[in-house]
C-alpha positions as CSV (number, residue, x, y, z in Angstrom):
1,X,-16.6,-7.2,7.5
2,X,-14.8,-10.4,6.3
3,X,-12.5,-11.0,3.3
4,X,-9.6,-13.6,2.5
5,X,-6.0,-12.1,1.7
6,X,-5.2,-14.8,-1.1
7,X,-1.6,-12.7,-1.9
8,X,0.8,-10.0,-0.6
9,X,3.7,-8.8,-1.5
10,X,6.3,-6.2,0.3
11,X,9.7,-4.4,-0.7
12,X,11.3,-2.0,1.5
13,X,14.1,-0.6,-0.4
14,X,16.1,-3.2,-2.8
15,X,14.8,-6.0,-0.6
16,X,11.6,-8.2,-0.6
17,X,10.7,-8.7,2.8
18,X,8.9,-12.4,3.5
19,X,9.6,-13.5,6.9
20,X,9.6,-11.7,10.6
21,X,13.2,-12.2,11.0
22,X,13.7,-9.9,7.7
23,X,10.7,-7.3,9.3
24,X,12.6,-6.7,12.4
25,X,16.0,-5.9,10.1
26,X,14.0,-3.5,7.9
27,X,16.5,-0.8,9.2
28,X,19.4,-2.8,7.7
29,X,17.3,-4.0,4.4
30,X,16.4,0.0,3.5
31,X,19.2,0.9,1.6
32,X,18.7,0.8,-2.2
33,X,16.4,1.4,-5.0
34,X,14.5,-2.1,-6.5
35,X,15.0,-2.5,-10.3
36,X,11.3,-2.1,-12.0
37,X,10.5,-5.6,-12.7
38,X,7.6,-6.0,-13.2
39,X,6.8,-9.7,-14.7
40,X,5.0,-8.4,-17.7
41,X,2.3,-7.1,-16.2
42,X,2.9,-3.8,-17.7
43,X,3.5,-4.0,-21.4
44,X,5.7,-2.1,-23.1
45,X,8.1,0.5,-21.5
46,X,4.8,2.7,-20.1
47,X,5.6,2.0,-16.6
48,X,9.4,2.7,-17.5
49,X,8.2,6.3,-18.1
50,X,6.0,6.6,-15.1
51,X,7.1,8.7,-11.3
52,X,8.9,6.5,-8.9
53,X,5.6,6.3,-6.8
54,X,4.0,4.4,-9.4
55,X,6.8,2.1,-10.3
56,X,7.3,1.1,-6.6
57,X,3.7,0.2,-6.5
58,X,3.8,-1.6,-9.7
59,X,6.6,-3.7,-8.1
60,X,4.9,-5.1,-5.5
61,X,1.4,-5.3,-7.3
62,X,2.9,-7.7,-10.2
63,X,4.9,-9.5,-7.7
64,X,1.5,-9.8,-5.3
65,X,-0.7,-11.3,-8.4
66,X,2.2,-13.6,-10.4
67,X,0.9,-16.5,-8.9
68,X,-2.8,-16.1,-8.9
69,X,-5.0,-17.7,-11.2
70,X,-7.0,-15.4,-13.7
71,X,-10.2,-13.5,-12.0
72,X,-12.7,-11.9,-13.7
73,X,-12.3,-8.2,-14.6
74,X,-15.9,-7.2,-14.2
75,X,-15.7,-6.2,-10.2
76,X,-12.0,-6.1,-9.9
77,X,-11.7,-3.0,-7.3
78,X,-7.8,-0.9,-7.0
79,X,-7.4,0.9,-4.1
80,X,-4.0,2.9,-3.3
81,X,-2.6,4.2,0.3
82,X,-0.2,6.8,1.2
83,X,0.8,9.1,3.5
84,X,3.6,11.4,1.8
85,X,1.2,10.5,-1.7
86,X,2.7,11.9,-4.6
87,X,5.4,14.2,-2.9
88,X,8.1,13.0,-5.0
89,X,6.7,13.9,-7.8
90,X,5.9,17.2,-7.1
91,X,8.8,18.3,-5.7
92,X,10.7,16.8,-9.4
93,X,8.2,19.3,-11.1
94,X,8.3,21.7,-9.1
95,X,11.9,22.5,-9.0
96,X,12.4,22.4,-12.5
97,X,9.9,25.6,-12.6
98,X,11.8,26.9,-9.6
99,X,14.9,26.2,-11.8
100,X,13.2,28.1,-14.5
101,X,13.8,24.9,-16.7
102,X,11.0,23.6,-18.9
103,X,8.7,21.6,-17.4
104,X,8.5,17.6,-17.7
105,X,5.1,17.3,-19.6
106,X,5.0,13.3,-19.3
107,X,5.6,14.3,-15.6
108,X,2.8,16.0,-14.4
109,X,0.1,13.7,-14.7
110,X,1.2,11.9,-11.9
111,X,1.2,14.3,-9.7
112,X,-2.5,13.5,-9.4
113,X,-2.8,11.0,-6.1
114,X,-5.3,8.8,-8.3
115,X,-2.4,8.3,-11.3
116,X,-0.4,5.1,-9.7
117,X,-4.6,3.5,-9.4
118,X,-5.5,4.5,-12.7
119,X,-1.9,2.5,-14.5
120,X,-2.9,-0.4,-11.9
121,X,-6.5,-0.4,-13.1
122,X,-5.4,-0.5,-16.7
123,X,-2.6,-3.1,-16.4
124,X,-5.2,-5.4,-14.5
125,X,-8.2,-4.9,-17.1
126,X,-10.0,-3.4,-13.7
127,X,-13.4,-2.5,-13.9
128,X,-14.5,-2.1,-10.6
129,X,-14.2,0.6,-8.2
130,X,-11.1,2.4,-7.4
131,X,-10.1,4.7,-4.5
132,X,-6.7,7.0,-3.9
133,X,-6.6,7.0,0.2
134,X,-4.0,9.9,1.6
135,X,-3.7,10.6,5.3
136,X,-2.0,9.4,8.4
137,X,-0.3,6.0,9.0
138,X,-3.9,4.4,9.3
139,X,-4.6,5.1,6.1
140,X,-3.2,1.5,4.8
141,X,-5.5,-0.2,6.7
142,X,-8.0,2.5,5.8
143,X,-7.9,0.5,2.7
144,X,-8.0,-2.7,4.0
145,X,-11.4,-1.8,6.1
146,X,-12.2,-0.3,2.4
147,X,-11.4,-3.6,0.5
148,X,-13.4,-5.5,3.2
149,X,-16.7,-3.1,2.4
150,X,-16.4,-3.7,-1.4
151,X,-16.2,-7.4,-1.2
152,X,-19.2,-7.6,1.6
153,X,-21.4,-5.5,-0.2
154,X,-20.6,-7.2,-3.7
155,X,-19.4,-4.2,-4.8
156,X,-16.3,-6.0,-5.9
157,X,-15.3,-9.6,-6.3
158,X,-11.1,-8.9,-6.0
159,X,-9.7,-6.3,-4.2
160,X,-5.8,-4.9,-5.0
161,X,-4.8,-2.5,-2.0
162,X,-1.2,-1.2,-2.6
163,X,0.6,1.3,-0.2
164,X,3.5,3.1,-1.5
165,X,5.7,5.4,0.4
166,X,8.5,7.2,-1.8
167,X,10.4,10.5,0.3
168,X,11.4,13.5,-1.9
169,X,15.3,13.7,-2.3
170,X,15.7,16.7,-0.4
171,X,13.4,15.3,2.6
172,X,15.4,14.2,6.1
173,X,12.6,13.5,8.8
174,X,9.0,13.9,8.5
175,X,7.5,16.0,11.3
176,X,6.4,16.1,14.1
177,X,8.2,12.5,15.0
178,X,11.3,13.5,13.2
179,X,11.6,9.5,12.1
180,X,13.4,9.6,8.8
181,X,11.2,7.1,6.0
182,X,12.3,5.3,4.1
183,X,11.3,3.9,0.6
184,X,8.6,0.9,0.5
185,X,6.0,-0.4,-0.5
186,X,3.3,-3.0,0.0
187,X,0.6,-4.8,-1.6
188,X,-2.7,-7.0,-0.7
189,X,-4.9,-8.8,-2.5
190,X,-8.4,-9.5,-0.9
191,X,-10.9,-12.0,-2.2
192,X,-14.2,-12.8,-0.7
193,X,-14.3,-14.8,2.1
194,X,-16.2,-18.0,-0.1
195,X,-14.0,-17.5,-3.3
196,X,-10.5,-18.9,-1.7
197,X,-8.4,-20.2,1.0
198,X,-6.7,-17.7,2.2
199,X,-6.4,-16.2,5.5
200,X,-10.0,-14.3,6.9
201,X,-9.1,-10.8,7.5
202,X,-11.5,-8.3,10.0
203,X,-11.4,-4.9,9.9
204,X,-13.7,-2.6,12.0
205,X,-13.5,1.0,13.5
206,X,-13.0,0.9,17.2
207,X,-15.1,3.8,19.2
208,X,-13.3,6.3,21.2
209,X,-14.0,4.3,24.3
210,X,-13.0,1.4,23.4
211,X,-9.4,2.4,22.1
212,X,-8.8,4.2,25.8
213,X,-5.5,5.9,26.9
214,X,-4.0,2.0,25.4
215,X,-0.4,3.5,24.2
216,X,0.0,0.8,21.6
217,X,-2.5,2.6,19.8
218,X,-0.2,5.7,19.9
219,X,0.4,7.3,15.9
220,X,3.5,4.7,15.5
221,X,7.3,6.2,14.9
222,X,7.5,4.0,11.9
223,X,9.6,4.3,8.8
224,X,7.4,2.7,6.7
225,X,5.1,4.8,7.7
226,X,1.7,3.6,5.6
227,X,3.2,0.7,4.9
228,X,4.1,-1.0,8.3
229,X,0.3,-1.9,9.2
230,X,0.1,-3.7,5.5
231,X,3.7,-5.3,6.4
232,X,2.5,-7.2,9.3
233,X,-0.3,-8.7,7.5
234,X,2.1,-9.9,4.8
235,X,4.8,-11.3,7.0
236,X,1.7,-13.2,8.7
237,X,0.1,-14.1,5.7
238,X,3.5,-15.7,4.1
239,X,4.2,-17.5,7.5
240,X,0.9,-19.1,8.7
241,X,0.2,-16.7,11.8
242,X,-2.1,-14.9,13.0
243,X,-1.8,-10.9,13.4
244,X,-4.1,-7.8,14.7
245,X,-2.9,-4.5,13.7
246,X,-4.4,-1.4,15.5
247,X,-3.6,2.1,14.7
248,X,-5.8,5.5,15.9
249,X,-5.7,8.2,13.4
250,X,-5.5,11.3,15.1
251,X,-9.0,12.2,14.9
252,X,-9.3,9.8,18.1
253,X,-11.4,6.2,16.9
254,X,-8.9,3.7,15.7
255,X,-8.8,1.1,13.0
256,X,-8.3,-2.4,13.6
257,X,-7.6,-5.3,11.1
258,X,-7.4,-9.1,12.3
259,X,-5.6,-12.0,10.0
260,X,-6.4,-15.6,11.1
261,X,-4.6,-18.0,9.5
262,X,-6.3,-20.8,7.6
């Protein structure tokens, strides 16, 4: 299944990452929280009053579709990625009830994976499909092979796929790697592969036999965790290479996604 990445955007911690040189610092680049800027794309002060899983998103999201020229809304498909989802934001309600203090109403909505699609959806006028994707560190490019499905089956003529990864305060390592995360997130933009000129993007499941004992393919000890597959497609797509990402989920196939630049 073909598509064209025509924008991407990434943020890991207070810093936009757009070139490999920054990628390979990420370590050094973590600390920090970004302002929510968010161009406009939000009106008002809703995404002010939103969970820090949804403002991270909406970071990268405006950022990612700033410079594009106006699209259609009929078609326009949202999918969001994670793999600690809204965790966040159920540990801030929770321990308030733990705490026996009263409960953040405005809060609890978005404790609901689906919330940070449904406020991209709106702020883009979407009217396509949408899909909240939660699982391993596949699970970003889960979306991608997703986005690629949509657009080949005309199910969708624009594709957002944002992956957002935001650890709960009291969180150190996530198990069983014991690789502390850290906050980031990432965001695509997919177009069919006659509407533009960006780069052609393949994804395809890989059968059991063809992934093999390879240990590349190994669950990656990644901080960015959902959002390090995505990263390498946006460092590639801002610098005119080329990139295959491969990660196998644990259930034993793999998922595979190939950028060619232009």
């Amino acid at each position: 299944m073909n598509a064209r990445l025509v924008a991407g955007a990434l943020r890991v911690g207070s810093s936009w990452i757009d070139s490999a040189e920054q990628w390979q610092r990420v370590g050094e680049l973590a600390a920090g929280s970004p302002e929510i800027d968010t161009a406009g794309l939000f009106p008002g002060d809703r995404i002010q009053r939103a969970d820090r899983v949804t403002q991270l998103g909406a970071v990268v999201l405006a950022r990612a579709v700033a410079d594009l020229a106006p699209c259609e809304t009929e078609g326009f498909g949202v999918i969001t990625a994670s793999m600690l989802a809204t965790a966040h934001t159920n540990e801030r309600f929770e321990r308030r009830r733990v705490e026996q203090r009263p409960p953040e109403p405005r809060v609890f909505p978005y404790t609901a994976p689906n919330a940070a699609g449904g406020e991209f959806s709106i702020a883009l006028g979407a009217r396509g499909p949408s899909l909240a994707l939660v699982g391993g560190p596949e699970v970003g490019l889960v979306a991608v092979e997703r986005a690629c499905a949509w657009l080949a089956r005309g199910d969708a003529a624009r594709v957002v796929v944002v992956a957002t990864e935001c650890v709960p305060p009291t969180w150190s390592t996530v198990a069983p790697s014991g690789i502390v995360p850290v906050e980031c997130a990432a965001a695509l933009v997919l177009d069919r592969a006659d509407r533009s000129l960006g780069g052609l993007v393949r994804a395809r499941w890989l059968a059991v036999d063809d992934v093999g004992a390879n240990p590349a393919l190994e669950e990656p000890a990644d901080p960015t965790l959902s959002v390090g597959p995505l990263a390498a497609l946006v460092v590639a797509a801002r610098t005119g290479l080329a990139a295959r990402v491969r990660v196998r989920p644990r259930v034993g196939s793999a998922i595979e996604v190939v950028l060619d630049p232009r």
